[in-house]
C-alpha positions in Angstrom: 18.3 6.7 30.0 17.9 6.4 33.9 15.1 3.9 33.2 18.0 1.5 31.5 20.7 2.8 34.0 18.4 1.2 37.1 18.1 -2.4 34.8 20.6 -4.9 36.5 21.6 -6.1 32.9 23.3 -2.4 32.3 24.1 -2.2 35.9 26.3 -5.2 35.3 27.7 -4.1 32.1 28.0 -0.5 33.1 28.5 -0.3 36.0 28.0 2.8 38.2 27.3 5.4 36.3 27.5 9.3 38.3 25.7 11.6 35.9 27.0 14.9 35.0 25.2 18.0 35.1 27.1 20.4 33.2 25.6 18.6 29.4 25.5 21.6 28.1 29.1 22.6 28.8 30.6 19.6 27.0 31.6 17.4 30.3 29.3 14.9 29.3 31.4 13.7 26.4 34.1 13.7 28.3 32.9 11.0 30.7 30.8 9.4 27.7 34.4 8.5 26.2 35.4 7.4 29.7 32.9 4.6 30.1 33.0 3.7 26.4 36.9 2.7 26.8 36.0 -0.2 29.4 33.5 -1.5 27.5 36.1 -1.6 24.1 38.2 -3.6 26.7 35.5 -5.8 27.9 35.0 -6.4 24.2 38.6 -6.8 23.3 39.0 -9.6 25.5 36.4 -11.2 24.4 37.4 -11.6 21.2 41.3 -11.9 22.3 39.8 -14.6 24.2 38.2 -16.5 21.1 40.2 -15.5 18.3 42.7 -18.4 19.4 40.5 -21.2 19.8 39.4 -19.8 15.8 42.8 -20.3 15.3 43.2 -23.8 17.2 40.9 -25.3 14.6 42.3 -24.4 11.4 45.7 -25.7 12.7 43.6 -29.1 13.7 42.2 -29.1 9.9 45.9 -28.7 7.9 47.3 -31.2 9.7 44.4 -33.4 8.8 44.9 -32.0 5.1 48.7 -32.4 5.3 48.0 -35.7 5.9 45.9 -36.3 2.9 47.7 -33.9 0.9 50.6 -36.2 0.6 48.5 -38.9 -0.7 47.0 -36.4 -3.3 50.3 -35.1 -4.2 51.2 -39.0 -5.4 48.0 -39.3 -7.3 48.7 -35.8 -9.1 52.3 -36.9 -10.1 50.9 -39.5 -11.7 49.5 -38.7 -15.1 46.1 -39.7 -16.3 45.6 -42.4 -18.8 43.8 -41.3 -21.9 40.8 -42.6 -21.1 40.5 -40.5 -18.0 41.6 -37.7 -20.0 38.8 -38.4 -22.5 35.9 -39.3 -19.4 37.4 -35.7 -17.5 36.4 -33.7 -20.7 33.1 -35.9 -21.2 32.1 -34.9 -18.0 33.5 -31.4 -17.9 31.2 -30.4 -21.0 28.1 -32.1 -19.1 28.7 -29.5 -16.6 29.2 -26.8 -18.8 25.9 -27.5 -20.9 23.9 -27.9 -17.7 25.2 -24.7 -16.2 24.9 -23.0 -19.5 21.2 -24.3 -20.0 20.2 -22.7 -16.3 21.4 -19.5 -17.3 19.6 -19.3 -20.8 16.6 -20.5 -18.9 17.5 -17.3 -16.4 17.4 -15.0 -19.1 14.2 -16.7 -20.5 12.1 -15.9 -17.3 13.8 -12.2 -16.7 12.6 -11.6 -20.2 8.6 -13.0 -20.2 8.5 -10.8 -17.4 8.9 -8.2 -19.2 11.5 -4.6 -20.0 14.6 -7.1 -21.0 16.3 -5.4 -23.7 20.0 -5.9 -22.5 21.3 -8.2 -20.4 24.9 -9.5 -19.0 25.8 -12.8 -17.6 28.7 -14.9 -16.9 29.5 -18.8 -17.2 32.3 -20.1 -14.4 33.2 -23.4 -15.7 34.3 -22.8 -18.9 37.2 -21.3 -17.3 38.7 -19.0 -20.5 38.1 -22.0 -23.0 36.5 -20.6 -25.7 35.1 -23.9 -27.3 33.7 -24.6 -23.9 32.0 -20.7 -24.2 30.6 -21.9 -27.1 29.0 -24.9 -26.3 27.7 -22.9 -22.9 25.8 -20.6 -25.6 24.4 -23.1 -27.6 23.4 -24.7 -24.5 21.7 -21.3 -23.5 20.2 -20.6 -27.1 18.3 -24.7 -27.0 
């Protein structure tokens, strides 16, 4: 411990330190908690000091998104022709058959390696839509 006390990195940290020699008697925790409360503030500060400029940025980053947002808002309002209907399902069932072919292969490879007997896995995109589930486990059973 003196070793580190005579470093100038703990020096400047620290502090000076005055040692005491009652240990045994419990006065050392005593002055332990006493030099532990400046460093708490040192650290507090710190932090205090860059938890606004965290906070400066995601103000920066919703005006920017308030600023798209209202053009999103006017495509949302308007409603998607059938044909996009048709080409967002289309393309909503490619994903689901990839994602549902990676986990089949998953469960392929857990199981040549050897002690699969049970397993449990979960799909995201199908998203509760049962007819999607299904095509996510026939895409895991190819």
């Amino acid at each position: 411990f003196n070793l580190c006390l005579a470093q100038p990195e703990f020096k400047a940290v620290l502090g000076q330190v005055s040692l005491c020699g009652g240990a045994a008697k419990g006065g050392a925790a005593k002055g332990g908690a006493k030099e532990a409360a400046p460093k708490q503030e040192a650290k507090g500060k710190d932090k205090k000091e860059a938890q606004p400029k965290k906070e400066a940025a995601p103000k920066k980053e919703a005006k920017g998104k308030e600023a798209k947002g209202g053009d999103k808002k006017e495509d949302d309002k308007k409603e998607p022709t059938p044909e996009e209907l048709e080409k967002m399902k289309k393309d909503k069932l490619k994903k689901v058959v990839k994602e549902g072919g990676k986990r089949g292969v998953e469960i392929e490879g857990a199981a040549d390696m050897g002690g699969l007997q049970f397993f449990c896995t979960s799909v995201d995109l199908p998203e509760g839509d049962l007819d999607l589930l299904i095509e996510s486990m026939k895409a895991m059973n190819a």
